[in-house]
C-alpha positions in Angstrom: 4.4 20.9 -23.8 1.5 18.8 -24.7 0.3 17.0 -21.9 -0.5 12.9 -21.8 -3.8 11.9 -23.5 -3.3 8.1 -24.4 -2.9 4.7 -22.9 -1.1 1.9 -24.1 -2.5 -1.8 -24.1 -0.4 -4.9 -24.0 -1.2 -8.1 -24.5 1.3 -10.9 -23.1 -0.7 -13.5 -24.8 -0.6 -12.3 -27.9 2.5 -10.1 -27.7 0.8 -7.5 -29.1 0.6 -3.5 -28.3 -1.4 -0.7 -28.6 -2.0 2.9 -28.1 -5.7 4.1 -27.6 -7.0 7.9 -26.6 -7.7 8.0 -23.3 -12.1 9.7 -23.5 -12.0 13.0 -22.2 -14.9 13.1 -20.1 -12.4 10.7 -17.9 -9.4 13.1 -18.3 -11.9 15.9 -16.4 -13.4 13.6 -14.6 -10.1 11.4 -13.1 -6.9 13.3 -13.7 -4.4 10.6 -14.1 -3.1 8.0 -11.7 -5.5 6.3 -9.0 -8.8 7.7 -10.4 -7.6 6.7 -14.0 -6.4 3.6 -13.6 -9.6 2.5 -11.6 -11.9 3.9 -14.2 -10.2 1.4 -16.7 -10.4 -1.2 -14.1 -14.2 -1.1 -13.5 -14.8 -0.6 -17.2 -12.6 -4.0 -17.8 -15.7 -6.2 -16.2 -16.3 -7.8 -12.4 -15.8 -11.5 -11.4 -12.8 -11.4 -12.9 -10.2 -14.3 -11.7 -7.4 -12.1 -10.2 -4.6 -14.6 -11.2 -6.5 -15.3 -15.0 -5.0 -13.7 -17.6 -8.1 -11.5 -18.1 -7.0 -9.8 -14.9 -5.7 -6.0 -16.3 -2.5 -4.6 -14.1 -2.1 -0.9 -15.1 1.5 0.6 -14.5 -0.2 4.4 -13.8 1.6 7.8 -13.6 0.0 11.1 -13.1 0.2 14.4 -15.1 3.0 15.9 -12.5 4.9 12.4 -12.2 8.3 13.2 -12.1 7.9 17.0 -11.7 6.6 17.7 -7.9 8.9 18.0 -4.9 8.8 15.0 -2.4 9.0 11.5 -3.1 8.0 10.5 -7.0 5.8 8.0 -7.3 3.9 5.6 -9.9 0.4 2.7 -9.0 0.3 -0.5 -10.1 -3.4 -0.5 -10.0 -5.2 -4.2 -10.1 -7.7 -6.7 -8.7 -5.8 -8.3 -5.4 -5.1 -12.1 -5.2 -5.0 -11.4 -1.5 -8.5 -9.7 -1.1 -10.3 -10.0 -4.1 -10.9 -6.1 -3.8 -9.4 -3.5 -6.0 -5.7 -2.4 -5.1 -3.7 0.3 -5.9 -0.3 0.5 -5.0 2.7 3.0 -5.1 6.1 2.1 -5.8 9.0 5.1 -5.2 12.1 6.0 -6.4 13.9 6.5 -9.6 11.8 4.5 -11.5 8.6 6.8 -11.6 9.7 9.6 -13.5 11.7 7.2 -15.5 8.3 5.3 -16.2 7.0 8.7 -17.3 9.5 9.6 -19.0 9.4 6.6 -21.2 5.7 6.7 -21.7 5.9 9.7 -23.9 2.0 10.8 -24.5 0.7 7.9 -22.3 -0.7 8.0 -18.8 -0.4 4.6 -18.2 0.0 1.0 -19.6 -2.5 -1.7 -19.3 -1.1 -5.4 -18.9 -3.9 -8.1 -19.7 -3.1 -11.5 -20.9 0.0 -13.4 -19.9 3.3 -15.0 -21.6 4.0 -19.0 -22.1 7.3 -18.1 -21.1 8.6 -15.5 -18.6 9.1 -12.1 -20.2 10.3 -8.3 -19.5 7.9 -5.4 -20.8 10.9 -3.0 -22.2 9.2 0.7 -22.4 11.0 3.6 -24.4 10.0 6.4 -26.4 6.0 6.0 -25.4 6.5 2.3 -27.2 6.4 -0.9 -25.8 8.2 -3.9 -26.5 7.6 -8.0 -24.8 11.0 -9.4 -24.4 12.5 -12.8 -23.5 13.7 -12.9 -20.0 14.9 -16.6 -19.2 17.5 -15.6 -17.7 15.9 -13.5 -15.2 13.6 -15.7 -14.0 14.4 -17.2 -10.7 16.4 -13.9 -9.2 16.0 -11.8 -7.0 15.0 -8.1 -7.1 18.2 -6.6 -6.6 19.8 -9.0 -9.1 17.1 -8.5 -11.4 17.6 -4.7 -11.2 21.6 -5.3 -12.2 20.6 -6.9 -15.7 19.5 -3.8 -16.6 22.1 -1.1 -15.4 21.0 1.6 -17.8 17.3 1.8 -16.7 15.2 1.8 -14.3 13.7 -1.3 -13.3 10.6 -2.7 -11.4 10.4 -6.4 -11.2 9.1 -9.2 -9.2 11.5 -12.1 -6.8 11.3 -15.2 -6.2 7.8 -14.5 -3.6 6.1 -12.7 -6.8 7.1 -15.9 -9.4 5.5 -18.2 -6.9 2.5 -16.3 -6.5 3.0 -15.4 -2.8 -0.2 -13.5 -2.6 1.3 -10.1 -0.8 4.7 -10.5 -3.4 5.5 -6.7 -4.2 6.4 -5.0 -7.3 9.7 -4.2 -6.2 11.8 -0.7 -7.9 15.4 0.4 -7.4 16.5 -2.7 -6.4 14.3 -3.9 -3.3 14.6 0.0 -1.8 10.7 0.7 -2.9 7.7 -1.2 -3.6 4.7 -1.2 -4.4 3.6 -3.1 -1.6 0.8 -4.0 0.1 -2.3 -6.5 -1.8 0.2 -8.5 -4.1 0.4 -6.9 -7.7 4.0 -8.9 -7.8 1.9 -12.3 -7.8 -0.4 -10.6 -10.5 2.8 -10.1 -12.1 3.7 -13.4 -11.4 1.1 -15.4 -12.9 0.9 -12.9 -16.0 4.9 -14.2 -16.3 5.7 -11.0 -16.1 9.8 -10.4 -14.5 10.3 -6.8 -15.2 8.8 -3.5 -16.4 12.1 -1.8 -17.8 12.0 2.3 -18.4 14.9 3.2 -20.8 14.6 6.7 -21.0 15.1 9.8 -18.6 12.6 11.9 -16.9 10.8 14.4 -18.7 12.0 17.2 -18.4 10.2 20.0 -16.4 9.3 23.7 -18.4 10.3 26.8 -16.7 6.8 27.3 -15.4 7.0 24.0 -13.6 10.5 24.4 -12.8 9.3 27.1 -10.7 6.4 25.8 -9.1 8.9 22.9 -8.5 10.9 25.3 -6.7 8.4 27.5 -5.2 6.9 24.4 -3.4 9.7 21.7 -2.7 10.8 24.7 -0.2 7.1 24.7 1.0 7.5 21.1 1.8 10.6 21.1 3.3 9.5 23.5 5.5 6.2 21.6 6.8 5.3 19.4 9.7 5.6 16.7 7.5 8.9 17.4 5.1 10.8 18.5 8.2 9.6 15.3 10.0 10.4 13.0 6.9 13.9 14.9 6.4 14.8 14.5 10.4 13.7 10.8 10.7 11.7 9.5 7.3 9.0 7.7 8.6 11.3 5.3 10.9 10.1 7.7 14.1 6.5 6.0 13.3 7.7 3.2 15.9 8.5 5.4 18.2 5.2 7.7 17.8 3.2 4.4 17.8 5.2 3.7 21.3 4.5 6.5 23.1 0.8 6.9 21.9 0.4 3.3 23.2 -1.1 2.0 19.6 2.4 -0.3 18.7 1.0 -3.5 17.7 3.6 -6.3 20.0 3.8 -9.9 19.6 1.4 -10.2 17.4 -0.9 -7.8 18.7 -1.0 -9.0 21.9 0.5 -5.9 23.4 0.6 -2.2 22.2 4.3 -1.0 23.8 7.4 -2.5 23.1 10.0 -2.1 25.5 12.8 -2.4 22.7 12.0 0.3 21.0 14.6 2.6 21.3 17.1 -0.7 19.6 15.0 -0.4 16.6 14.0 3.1 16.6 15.4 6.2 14.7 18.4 6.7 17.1 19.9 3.1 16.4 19.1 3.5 12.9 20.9 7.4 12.6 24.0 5.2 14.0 23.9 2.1 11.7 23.1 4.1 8.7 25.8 4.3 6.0 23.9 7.6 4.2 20.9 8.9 2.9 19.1 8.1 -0.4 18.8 11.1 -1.4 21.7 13.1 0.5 21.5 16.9 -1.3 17.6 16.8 -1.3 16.1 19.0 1.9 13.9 16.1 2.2 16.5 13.3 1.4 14.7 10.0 1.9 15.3 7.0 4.0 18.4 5.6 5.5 20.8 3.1 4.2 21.9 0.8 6.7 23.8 -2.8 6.1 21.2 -5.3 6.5 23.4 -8.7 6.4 22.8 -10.0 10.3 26.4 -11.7 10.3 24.9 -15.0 9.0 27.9 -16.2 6.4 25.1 -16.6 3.6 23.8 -13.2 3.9 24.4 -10.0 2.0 26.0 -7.2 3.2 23.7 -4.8 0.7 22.4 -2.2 2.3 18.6 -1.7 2.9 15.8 1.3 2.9 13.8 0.1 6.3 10.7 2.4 6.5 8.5 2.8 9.3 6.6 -0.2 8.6 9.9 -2.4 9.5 10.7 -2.1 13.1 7.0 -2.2 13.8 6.2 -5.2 12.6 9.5 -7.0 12.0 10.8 -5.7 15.2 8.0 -5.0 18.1 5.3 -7.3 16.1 7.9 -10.3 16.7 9.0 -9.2 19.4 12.8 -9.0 18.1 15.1 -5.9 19.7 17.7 -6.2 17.9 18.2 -3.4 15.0 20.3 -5.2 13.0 18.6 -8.2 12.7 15.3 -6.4 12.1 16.8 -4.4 9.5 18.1 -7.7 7.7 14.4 -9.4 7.9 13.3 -5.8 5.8 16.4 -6.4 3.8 15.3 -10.5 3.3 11.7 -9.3 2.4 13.2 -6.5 0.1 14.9 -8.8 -1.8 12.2 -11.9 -2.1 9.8 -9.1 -3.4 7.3 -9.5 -0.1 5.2 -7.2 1.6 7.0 -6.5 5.2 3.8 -6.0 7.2 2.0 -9.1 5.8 5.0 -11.5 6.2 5.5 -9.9 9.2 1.6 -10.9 10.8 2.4 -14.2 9.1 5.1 -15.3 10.9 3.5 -13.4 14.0 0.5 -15.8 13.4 2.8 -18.9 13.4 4.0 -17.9 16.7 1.1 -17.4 18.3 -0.7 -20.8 16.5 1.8 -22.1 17.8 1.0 -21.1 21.6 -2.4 -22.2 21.0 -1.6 -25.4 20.0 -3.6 -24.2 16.4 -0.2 -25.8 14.4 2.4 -28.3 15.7 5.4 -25.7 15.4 7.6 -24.5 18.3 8.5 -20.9 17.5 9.1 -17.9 19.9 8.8 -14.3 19.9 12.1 -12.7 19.6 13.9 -15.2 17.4 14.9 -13.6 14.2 16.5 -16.7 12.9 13.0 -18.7 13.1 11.3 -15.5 11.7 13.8 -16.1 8.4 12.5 -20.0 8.3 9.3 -19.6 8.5 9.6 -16.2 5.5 11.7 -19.1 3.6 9.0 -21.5 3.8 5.9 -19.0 2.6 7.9 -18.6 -0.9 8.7 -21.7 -0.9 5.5 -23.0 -0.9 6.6 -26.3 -0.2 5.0 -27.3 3.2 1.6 -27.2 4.4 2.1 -24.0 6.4 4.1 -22.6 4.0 1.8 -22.6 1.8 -1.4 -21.3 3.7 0.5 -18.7 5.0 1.9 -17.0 1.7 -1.7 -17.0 0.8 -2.3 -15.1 3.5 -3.4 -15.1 7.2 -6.7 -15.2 6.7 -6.3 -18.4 4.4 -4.1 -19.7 6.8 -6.6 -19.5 9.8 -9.4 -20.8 7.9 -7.1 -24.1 6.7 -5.9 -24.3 10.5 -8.4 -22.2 12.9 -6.8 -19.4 14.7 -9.2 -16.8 13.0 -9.2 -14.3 16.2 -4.8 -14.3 16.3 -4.2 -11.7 13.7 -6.7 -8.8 12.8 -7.1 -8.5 9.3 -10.0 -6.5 6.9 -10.9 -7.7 3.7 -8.6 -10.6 4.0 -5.6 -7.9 4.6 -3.4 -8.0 7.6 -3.7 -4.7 9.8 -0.3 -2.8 9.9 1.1 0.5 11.9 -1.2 1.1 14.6 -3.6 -0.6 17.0 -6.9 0.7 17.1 -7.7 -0.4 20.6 -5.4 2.4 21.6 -7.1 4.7 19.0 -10.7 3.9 18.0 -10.9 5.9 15.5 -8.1 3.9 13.6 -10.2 1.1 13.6 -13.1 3.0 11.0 -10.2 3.7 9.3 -8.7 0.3 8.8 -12.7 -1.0 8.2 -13.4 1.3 5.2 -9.7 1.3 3.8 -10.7 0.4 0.1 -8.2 -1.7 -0.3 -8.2 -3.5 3.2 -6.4 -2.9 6.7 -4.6 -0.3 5.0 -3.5 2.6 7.6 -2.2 5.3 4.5 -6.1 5.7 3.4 -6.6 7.9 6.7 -4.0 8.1 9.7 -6.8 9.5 12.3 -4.3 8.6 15.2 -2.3 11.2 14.8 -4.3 13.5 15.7 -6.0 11.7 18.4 -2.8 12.2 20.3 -3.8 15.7 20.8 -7.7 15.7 20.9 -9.8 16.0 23.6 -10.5 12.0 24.3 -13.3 10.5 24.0 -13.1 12.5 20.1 -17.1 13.3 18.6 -18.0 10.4 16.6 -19.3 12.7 14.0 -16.3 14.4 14.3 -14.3 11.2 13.9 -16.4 10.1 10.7 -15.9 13.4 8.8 -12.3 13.3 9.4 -11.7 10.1 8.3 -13.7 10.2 5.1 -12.0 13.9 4.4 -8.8 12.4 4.7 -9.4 9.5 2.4 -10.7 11.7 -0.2 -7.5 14.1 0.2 -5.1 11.0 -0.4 -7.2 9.8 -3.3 -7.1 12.9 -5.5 -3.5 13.5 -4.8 -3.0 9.6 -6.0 -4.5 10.8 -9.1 -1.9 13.1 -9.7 0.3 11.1 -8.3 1.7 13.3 -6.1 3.1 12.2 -2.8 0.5 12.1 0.0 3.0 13.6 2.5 2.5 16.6 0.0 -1.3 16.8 1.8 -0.6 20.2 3.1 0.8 21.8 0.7 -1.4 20.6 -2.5 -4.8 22.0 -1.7 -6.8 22.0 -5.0 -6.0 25.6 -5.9 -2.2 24.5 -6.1 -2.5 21.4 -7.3 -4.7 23.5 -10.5 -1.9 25.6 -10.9 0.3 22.6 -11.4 -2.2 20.9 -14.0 -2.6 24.5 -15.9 1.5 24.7 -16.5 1.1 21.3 -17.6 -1.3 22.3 -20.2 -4.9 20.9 -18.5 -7.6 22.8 -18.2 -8.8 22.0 -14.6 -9.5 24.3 -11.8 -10.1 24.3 -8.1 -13.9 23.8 -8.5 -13.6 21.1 -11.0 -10.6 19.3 -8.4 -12.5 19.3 -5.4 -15.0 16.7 -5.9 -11.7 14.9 -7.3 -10.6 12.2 -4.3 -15.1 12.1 -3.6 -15.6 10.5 -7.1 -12.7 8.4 -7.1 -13.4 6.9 -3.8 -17.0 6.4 -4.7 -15.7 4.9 -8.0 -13.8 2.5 -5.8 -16.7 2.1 -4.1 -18.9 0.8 -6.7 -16.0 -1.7 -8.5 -15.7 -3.4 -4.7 -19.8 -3.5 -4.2 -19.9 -5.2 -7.7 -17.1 -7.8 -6.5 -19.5 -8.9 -3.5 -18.2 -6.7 -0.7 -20.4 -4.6 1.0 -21.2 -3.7 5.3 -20.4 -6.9 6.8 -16.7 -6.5 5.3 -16.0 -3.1 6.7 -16.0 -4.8 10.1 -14.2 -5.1 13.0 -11.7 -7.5 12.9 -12.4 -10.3 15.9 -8.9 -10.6 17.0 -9.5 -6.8 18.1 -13.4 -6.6 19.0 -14.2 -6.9 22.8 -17.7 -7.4 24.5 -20.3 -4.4 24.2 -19.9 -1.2 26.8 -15.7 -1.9 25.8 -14.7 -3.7 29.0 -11.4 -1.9 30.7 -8.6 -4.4 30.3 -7.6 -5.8 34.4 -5.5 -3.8 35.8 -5.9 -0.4 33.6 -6.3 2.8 35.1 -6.7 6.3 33.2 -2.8 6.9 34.2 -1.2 3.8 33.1 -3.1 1.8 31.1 -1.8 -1.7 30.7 0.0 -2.9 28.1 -2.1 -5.7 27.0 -5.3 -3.7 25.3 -8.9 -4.2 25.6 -10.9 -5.1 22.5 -13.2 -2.6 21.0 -16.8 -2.1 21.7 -18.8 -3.7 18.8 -21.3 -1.5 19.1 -20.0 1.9 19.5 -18.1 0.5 16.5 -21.1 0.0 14.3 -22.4 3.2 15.7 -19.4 5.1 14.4 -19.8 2.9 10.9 -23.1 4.5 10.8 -22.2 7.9 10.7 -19.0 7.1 8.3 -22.1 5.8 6.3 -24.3 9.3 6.6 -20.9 11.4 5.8 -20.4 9.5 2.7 -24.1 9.5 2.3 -24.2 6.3 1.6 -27.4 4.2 2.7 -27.3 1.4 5.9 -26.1 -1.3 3.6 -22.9 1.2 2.2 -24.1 1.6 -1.0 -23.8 4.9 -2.2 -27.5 7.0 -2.9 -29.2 7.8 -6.1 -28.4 11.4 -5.1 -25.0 11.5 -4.6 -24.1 9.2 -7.6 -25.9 11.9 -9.7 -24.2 14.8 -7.9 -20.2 13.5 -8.9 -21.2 11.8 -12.4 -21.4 8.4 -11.9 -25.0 7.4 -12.3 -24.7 5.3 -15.1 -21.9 2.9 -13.5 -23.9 2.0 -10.6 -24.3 -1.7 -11.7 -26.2 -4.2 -9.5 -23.7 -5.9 -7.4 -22.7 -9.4 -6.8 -24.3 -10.5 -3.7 -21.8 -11.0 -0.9 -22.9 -14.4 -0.6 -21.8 -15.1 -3.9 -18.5 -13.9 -3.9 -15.8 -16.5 -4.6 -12.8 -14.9 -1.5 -9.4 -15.8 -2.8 -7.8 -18.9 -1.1 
């Protein structure tokens, strides 16, 4: 089996296509995937517009897509509209190895340019072909998905056609996305409804049969695949509960006493099955997520953890089945859960501040569907600020210190004032205030407290690296401990590459570094891996009244700004990076990437979206 070397090209402008040979010093040097995709994306050129048609969206696989055990995934790989940084993003499902499948010798497409009229990008037999899609335009994702019942489909709704700035690239019908940093408004403005893969999944040699074998049951039989086949990653809100980092009422609290009527136990009762039922690590529940309202659907939804923490204990709302039909709402516009989520969070609490003339509470799901309505609509003022975002809201408005956000992103799973360490996490994210970059809470739950700060740095940064490389595979990055580089050689050998553990463990390093340089070209630099104000408190990190050691209150102290920079510092020193985070002379020569290091935009210069 001869494994992918090209990439294809297509040009919506000019309807045309082609197939080009990916170099080989970026094969060894990137893999596939993430590292890939964001090699092609610095090499396009900076101060790129990210709604101009020069903007390039890359639809990525890896060399194992649709071959390793746990959830298959693809990247949509792009310049944000929300942050102006790069983004990478990972849709699941069926349609990755269907994506793969289709590609045939290619690793990827690359979408520049954009239609006059709105089009689907129709993949099959490592071709490509731009077709009409009128009559698509204007639906949602699960309808979208149903026009094309032989394939496998990810498309854009209504919140990614109107440029909704976190719309999502949504795949088996609203169940998956590719979520967070809105590729589905790049989509959007490039008129692009669908990607459609027509053919099946490759299919796997005996070698990698075996491996497939040999590992799925390693998986299963982790912390993680045992924890994802008990609960998917719906227990999250109750972790996040108990560990006292659940973001409440727009992050005004960090426990929810709803919980358990949005948590895993109401949602083992409500669900109607599993996605994938004979698999020992079968997927997320499907529950109904109509909420009784005549006009609603009664399709059933995927909620992941995301959804009862920020549509359910972020607003306040403890009822499962009307969280679950806000995730199911979201699903289907094509928008981001935990950035409409903090957007109608911010409403609420503009609101309360008298920041906006609206009268909206905590714990009304009905107002929660208005005010989601309105955002892709885009048709009032508020509407309209807020589905660019809440940082573009609060800057239109005030209300900049409501809703933490980094890099113009909205924070999502955990609150760092219960974890510290979350919050260098959140800071460095390279995408924004991602939390799947490095969960460091997890294991602050059972490390000696207060944790090293060298300690904390190095973890972080190892744990970013270890989710890069597997993103260039793309291998799921619940696979973490079972992928170490020896393995995940092994797997690249039997797919006929010539890599090996020495030449994979700088892997995730380079990419991030990579990453590093496209963002510090772009204009961001120290001042953007900050501390959000909505979650930074006075310096020496003031007790919150009332807290004891025992039973800390439920309304959180903000952060110490200094120990925070403090703990930036030595991030900086792991990285070895200089004061400024710009990576050193020394260690761009040591992972090949000296000659990329362009001067960078100053920060001062940069044009922020909104």
């Amino acid at each position: 089996m001869d494994p992918p070397d090209r990439i294809l090209r297509v040009d919506l402008s000019t309807r045309t296509v082609a197939s080009d040979p990916v170099p080989d010093e970026w094969l060894g040097a990137y893999v596939g995937g993430k590292g890939l995709g964001a090699r092609y994306l610095y090499a396009a050129g900076g101060g790129i517009d990210p709604e101009s048609p020069a903007n390039t969206l890359a639809f990525m696989t890896g060399p194992l897509t649709g071959y390793t055990p746990g959830e298959q995934r693809y990247a949509a790989i792009t310049k944000s509209p929300l942050t102006g940084a790069f983004l990478d993003s990972y849709g699941g499902g069926a349609f990755p190895a269907r994506l793969a499948g289709s590609l045939g010798s290619h690793l990827g497409v690359l979408v520049t340019g954009a239609a006059d009229e709105p089009v689907v990008l129709s993949l099959s037999g490592g071709e490509a072909r731009v077709e009409p899609a009128d009559d698509c335009w204007g639906l949602d994702t699960a309808e979208t998905a149903d026009r094309f019942p032989a394939s496998a489909v990810a498309c854009i709704g209504p919140a990614g056609e109107r440029a909704v700035r976190y719309a999502t690239i949504a795949s088996d019908g609203g169940d998956h996305h590719a979520g967070r940093g809105g590729a589905g408004a790049v989509m959007g403005t490039k008129r692009l409804k669908a990607v459609v893969a027509r053919d099946p999944p490759p299919e796997p040699t005996e070698e990698l049969a075996a491996l497939e074998q040999r590992d799925g049951s390693a998986f299963a039989d982790s912390d993680a695949g045992r924890w994802l086949a008990a609960s998917d990653t719906l227990e999250t809100v109750d972790f996040a509960n108990e560990a006292g980092v659940l973001p409440t009422r727009g992050w005004q609290e960090r426990r929810f006493e709803g919980t358990e009527e949005i948590g895993i136990e109401r949602a083992t009762e409500r669900a109607t099955g599993r996605e994938r039922a004979d698999d020992p690590v079968p997927g997320g529940f499907r529950v109904p997520s109509g909420d009784g309202d005549e006009t609603d659907e009664a399709a059933d939804t995927v909620p992941r953890g995301a959804t009862p923490i920020v549509l359910g204990a972020g607003l306040g709302i403890d009822d499962f089945d009307a969280v679950a039909a806000l995730g199911g709402l979201c699903d289907r516009l094509g928008m981001d859960v935990i950035s409409a989520g903090n957007a109608v969070a911010w409403a609420v609490r503009a609101g309360d501040e008298g920041v906006i003339d609206r009268d909206i509470s905590f714990g009304d799901g009905k107002a929660a569907r208005s005010v989601i309505a309105e955002i892709t609509a885009r048709e009032t003022p508020l509407g309209d600020a807020l589905a660019d975002g809440v940082a573009a809201a609060a800057e239109r408005f005030g209300g900049t210190d409501l809703i933490p956000t980094v890099k113009r992103m909205a924070l999502s799973s955990y609150d760092p004032r219960g974890a510290a360490s979350m919050a260098l996490a959140y800071a460095t994210s390279d995408r924004g205030g991602c939390h799947r970059r490095a969960r460091p809470v997890e294991g602050d739950t059972t490390a000696p407290r207060p944790r090293d700060p060298d300690d904390v740095a190095a973890a972080v940064a190892a744990e970013q690296d270890r989710r890069a490389a597997l993103w260039c595979l793309i291998a799921d990055d619940f696979l973490d401990g079972v992928f170490d580089p020896s393995v995940a050689a092994e797997w690249l050998r039997a797919r006929g590459y010539d890599h090996d553990a020495t030449s994979l463990s700088g892997l995730g390093e380079r990419v991030w570094t990579l990453v590093r340089l496209y963002n510090l070209r772009e204009g961001f630099g120290r001042d953007d891996d900050a501390l959000p104000a909505a979650i930074a408190g006075a310096p020496g990190g003031e007790e919150a009244p009332g807290s004891t050691a025992d039973e800390p209150t439920n309304r959180p102290p903000g952060l110490d700004p200094e120990a925070f920079e403090n703990l930036l510092d030595r991030y900086y020193a792991v990285r070895e990076w200089d004061a400024a985070g710009r990576p050193t002379d020394d260690l761009l020569e040591r992972l090949g990437l000296a000659g990329l290091a362009d001067d960078p935009i100053s920060p001062n210069e940069r044009t922020d979206p909104g």
